[in-house]
SEKOL-32034 format. One record per residue (C-alpha): x, z, y; residue in three letters. Coordinates in pm, whole numbers, plus 50000, padded with zeros to 5 digits. Layout:
BEGIN
XZYALA;...
END
This chain:
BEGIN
499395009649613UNK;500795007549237UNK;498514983849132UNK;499314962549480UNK;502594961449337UNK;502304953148975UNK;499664923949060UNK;502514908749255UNK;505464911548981UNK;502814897248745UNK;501134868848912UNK;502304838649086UNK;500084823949323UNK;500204799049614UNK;498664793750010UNK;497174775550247UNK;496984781050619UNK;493774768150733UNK;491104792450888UNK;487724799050849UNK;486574824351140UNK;484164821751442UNK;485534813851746UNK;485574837252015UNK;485764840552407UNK;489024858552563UNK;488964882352903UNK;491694908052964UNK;491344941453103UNK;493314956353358UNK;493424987753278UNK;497645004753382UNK;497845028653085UNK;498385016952694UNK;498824976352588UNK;497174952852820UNK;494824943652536UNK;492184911552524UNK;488674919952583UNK;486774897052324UNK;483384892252215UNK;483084882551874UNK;480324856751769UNK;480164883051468UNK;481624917851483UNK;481304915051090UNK;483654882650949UNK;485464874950596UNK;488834853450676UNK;489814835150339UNK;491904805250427UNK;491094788750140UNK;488104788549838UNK;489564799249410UNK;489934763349324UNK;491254747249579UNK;494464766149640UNK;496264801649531UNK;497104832549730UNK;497644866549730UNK;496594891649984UNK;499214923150020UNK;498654954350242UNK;497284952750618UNK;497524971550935UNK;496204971951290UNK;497334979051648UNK;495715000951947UNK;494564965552009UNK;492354959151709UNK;494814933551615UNK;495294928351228UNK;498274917851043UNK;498524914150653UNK;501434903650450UNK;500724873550179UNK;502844862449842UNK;503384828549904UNK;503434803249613UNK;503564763549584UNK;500414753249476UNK;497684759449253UNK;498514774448941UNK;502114773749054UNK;505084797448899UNK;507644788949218UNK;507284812549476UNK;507754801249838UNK;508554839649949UNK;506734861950155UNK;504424851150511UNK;503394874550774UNK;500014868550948UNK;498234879651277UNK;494734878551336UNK;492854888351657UNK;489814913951640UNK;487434882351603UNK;489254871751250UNK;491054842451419UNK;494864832751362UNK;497224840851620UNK;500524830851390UNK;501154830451078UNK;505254827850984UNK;506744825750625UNK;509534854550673UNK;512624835150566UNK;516664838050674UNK;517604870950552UNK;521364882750669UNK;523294883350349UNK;520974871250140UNK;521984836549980UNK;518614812750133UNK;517454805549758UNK;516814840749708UNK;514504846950000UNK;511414824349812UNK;511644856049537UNK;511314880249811UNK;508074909549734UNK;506184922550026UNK;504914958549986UNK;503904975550276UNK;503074968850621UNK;502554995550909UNK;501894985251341UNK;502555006351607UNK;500555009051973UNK;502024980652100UNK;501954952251830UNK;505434958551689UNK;504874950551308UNK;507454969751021UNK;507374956550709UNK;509204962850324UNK;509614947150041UNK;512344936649827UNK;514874911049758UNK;517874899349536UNK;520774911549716UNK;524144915149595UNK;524174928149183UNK;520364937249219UNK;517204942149392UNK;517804955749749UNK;515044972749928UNK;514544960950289UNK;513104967450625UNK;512354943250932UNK;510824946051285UNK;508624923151452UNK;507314922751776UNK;503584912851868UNK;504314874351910UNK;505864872251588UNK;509754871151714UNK;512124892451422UNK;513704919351620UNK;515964935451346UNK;516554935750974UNK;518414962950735UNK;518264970350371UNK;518325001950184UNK;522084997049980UNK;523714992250321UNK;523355029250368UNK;523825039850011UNK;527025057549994UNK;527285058649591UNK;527925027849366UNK;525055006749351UNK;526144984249012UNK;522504980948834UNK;520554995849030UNK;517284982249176UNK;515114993549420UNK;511404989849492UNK;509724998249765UNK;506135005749768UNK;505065018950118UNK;506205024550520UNK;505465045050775UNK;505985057151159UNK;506485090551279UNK;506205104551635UNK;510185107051586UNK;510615071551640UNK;511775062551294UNK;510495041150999UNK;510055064750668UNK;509865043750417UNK;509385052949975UNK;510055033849690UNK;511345038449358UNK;514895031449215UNK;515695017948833UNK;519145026248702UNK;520024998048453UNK;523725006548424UNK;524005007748102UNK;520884996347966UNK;520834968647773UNK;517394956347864UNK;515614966948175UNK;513124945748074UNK;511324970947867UNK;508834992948033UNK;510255026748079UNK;513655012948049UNK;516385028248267UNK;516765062348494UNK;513385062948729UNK;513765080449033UNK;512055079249367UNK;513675079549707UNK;512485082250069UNK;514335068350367UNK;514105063450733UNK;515455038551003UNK;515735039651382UNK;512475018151537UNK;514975005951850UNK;517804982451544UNK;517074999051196UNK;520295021751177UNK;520325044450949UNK;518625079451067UNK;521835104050928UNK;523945110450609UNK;520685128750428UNK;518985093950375UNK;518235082450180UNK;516965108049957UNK;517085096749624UNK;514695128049401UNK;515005117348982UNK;512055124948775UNK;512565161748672UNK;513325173648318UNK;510705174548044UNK;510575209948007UNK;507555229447927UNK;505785195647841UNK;504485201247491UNK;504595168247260UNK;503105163146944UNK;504535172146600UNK;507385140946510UNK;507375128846877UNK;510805111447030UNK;512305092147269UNK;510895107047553UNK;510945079247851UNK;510505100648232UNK;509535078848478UNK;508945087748869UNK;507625069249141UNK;506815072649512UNK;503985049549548UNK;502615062949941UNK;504345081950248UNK;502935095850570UNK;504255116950861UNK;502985147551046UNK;503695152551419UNK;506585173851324UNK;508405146851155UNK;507735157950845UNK;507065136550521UNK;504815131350317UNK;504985111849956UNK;502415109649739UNK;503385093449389UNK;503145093548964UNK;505135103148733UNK;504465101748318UNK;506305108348018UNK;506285079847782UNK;506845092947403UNK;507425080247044UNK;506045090246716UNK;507485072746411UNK;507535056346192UNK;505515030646427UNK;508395023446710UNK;506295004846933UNK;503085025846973UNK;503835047647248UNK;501565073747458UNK;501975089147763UNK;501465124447973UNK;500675115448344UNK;500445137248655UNK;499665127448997UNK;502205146449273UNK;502915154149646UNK;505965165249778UNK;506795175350134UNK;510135168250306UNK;511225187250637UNK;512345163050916UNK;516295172050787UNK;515425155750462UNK;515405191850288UNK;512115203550072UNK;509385224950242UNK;509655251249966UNK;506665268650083UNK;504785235949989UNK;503165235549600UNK;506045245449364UNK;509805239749558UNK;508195214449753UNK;506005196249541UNK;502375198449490UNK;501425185149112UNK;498395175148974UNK;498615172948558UNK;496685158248322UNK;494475143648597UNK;493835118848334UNK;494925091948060UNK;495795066648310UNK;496205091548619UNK;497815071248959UNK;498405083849270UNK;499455058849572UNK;496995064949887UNK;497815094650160UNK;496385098550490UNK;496285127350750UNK;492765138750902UNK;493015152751271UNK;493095188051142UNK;496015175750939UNK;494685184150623UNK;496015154550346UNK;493825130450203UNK;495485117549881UNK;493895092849612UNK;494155075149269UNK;492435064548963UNK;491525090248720UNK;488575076548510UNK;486785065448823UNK;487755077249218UNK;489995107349230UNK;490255118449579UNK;491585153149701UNK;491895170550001UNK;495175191650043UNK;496295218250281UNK;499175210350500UNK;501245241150463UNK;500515248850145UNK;499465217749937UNK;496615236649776UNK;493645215149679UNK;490535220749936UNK;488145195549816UNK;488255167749520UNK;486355142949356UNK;486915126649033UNK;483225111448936UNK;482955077148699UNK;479925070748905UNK;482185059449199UNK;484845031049229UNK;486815028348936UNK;489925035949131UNK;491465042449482UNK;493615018449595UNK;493955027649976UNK;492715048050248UNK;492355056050591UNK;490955085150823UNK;489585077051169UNK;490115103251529UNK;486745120851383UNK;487665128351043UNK;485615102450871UNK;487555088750564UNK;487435054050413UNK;488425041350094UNK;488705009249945UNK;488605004949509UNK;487844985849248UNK;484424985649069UNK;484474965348777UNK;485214930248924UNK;484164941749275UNK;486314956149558UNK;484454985049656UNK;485095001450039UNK;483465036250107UNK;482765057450426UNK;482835092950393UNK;482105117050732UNK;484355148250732UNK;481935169150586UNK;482765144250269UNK;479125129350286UNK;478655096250190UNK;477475076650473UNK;477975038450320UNK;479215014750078UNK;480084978449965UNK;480364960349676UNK;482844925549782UNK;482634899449503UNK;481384867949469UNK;479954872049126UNK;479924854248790UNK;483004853248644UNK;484994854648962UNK;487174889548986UNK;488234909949335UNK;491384926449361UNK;491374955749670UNK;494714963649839UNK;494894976050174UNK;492344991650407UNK;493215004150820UNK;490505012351059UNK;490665000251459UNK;490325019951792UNK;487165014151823UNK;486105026451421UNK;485764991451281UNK;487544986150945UNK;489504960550823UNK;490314957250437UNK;492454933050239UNK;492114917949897UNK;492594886649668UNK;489904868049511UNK;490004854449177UNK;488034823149071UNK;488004839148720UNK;488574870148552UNK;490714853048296UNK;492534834248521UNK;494604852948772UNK;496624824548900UNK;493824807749047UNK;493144831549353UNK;492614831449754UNK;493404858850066UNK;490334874350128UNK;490244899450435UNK;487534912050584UNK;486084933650865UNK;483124956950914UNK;481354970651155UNK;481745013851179UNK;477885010051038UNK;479114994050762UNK;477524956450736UNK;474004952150835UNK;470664962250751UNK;469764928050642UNK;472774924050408UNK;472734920650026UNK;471484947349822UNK;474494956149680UNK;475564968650065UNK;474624999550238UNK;474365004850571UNK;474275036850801UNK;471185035450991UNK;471955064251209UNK;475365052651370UNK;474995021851659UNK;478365000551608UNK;
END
């Protein structure tokens, strides 16, 4: 999800709301148990929704989820127009199983918040329960800073509750910002939600990358009105010391920076966060050339906020010198509850962790698959997805549990046009749904469209492009 996030503090982009899906034919069950859910039939069980074509409008596509319904909902940075640099703030979107709107609401009216600040809000992260009820984060200028915060809707769209992360901060909060990057639900009936928090006090410019005190923090919120769970949360972790990190002869001005970039939860209520950290270092005379030591880590929190010491080292699992330009920001659980966790590490870096332990059972790190791994998912029979970047195409994978590959697509529209993955969730019923923004040129990121789409558990079709595979022996 770190690249999610930096796309969005980087480019300013703009929407439309028109829709280009099939239409489709409603009947409801009647079954007593679960949601009362629509039984449709789709004209295509395989559809791209992009409201709008590069060219004719901007938009950016932020992370997606669905409910026991097959229901999607995405979150979208909203801009004014084409080419625009005035954001418009954040929308919220529902589509049914078939691709078609249901609503589509730009999330406005924050408590507290003075209105002109809402159109600089930041969506970040996006997670549905059974029945429809949508939790969202992002963040927002609140008070002497950014503010992280949390809201609640239900399946029609209608704001239950919203919170934010300071109001249950108990130290001073002068200069400090916080970003959060993912959320989550737990069988304890709480939103867990990670992000990472910039201490400016002090600084003179915050501007500068690797500027301020980087920590990361994890937090969780009552489902029923977003209270705060107990005095442990938030937990606010700093980046640890650079001890025993060897730098090179004449190296200074070491720059530690954390971040919690993904967070799951086990059945037990604990948590999961998967994140990066890197050292940023100096070596004069040249003050502005700067290299850095990366390592990708996990660290598990019992459900009383404490650290599962018997997990990696005190807690944390860490992965160093994965590579140059190591990230780590996807986590998922398989039904064994083994952890999937992924990143970029000169091509797809995936491992498979043990849940007790946090030892590595199973990687990957190959240049001959996506270039990165922006999100994934695992299904109720172990198979994992993943959706990446190749080049200027969004790649999405299927994996069974025995880590075979089974299928995969390349998204893009070719020429110069350039695909930017974000988010991928699969249904009930094994279909997957993955979200994205599509650029009508590589060298011209403000000139972009949603672009969601939806496949089949077979992947596309046996007819499709050659650039898309297809699993012959599956039926979808």
């Amino acid at each position: 999800m770190l690249k999610k996030f930096c796309f969005i503090l980087a480019i300013v982009l703009g929407i439309t709301n028109a829709a280009m899906a099939s239409p489709a034919k409603r009947t409801f069950n009647k079954k007593s148990a679960g949601p009362s859910c629509p039984k449709i039939s789709c004209d295509n069980p395989f559809w791209t929704y992009q409201p709008s074509a590069p060219g004719q409008s901007s938009s950016m596509a932020d992370d997606i989820a669905v409910d026991a319904c097959d229901n999607v909902y995405f979150l979208r940075q909203d801009f004014e127009g084409q080419h625009s640099t005035l954001p418009t703030g954040i929308s919220l979107t529902k589509l049914d199983r078939c691709g078609v709107v249901q609503w589509s609401y730009l999330i406005s009216s924050f408590p507290d918040v003075d209105p002109r600040d809402f159109r600089n809000a930041v969506g970040s992260g996006i997670v549905a329960d059974a029945r429809g009820n949508v939790y969202i984060t992002g963040n927002i200028l609140h008070g002497d800073g950014l503010d992280a915060f949390i809201r609640k809707y239900n399946t029609a769209g209608v704001m239950l509750w919203t919170t934010y992360l300071k109001r249950w901060t108990t130290t001073s909060q002068v200069g400090k910002n916080y970003y959060p990057d993912d959320i989550a639900l737990g069988n304890d009936g709480n939103v867990h939600v990670v992000g990472m928090l910039v201490d400016c006090a002090g600084v003179v410019d915050c501007s500068l990358p690797g500027s301020g005190n980087h920590s990361y923090w994890l937090s969780k919120y009552s489902a029923t009105d977003g209270s705060s769970s107990g005095a442990l949360w938030p937990k606010i972790i700093p980046a640890p010391d650079t001890g025993g990190i060897t730098f090179p002869s004449g190296a200074s001005s070491p720059s530690n920076v954390i971040m919690g970039n993904g967070v799951k939860v086990d059945s037990s209520g604990n948590d999961y966060v998967v994140g990066r950290r890197y050292v940023r270092y100096t070596i004069p005379p040249s003050r502005d050339i700067h290299s850095p030591i990366y390592s990708v880590f996990v660290a598990k929190f019992l459900a009383d906020g404490s650290m599962a010491t018997g997990f990696g080292s005190e807690g944390t699992a860490t992965f160093d010198n994965v590579d140059a330009d190591a990230s780590g920001g996807a986590i998922a659980f398989d039904p064994s509850g083994h952890i999937y966790i992924g990143g970029a590490a000169s091509g797809q870096w995936l491992n498979e962790l043990n849940q007790t332990t946090g030892a590595s059972l199973w990687s990957i790190t190959s240049s001959d698959e996506t270039a990165d791994v922006n999100d994934i998912s695992v299904d109720g029979s172990g198979n994992l997805y993943v959706v990446g970047n190749a080049g200027h195409l969004i790649a999405v994978s299927k994996y069974n549990a025995s880590h075979t590959l089974l299928w995969r697509d390349y998204a893009g529209g070719g020429g110069a046009e350039d695909m930017q993955s974000i988010g991928i969730a699969v249904g009930s019923h094994g279909s997957v749904y993955v979200s994205g923004t599509r650029f009508a040129s590589n060298t011209d990121p403000t000139d972009s469209s949603i672009w969601i789409r939806k496949y089949t558990p077979c992947g596309v079709s046996n007819d499709g492009p050659a650039d898309q595979q297809f699993d012959p022996s599956c039926s979808p």
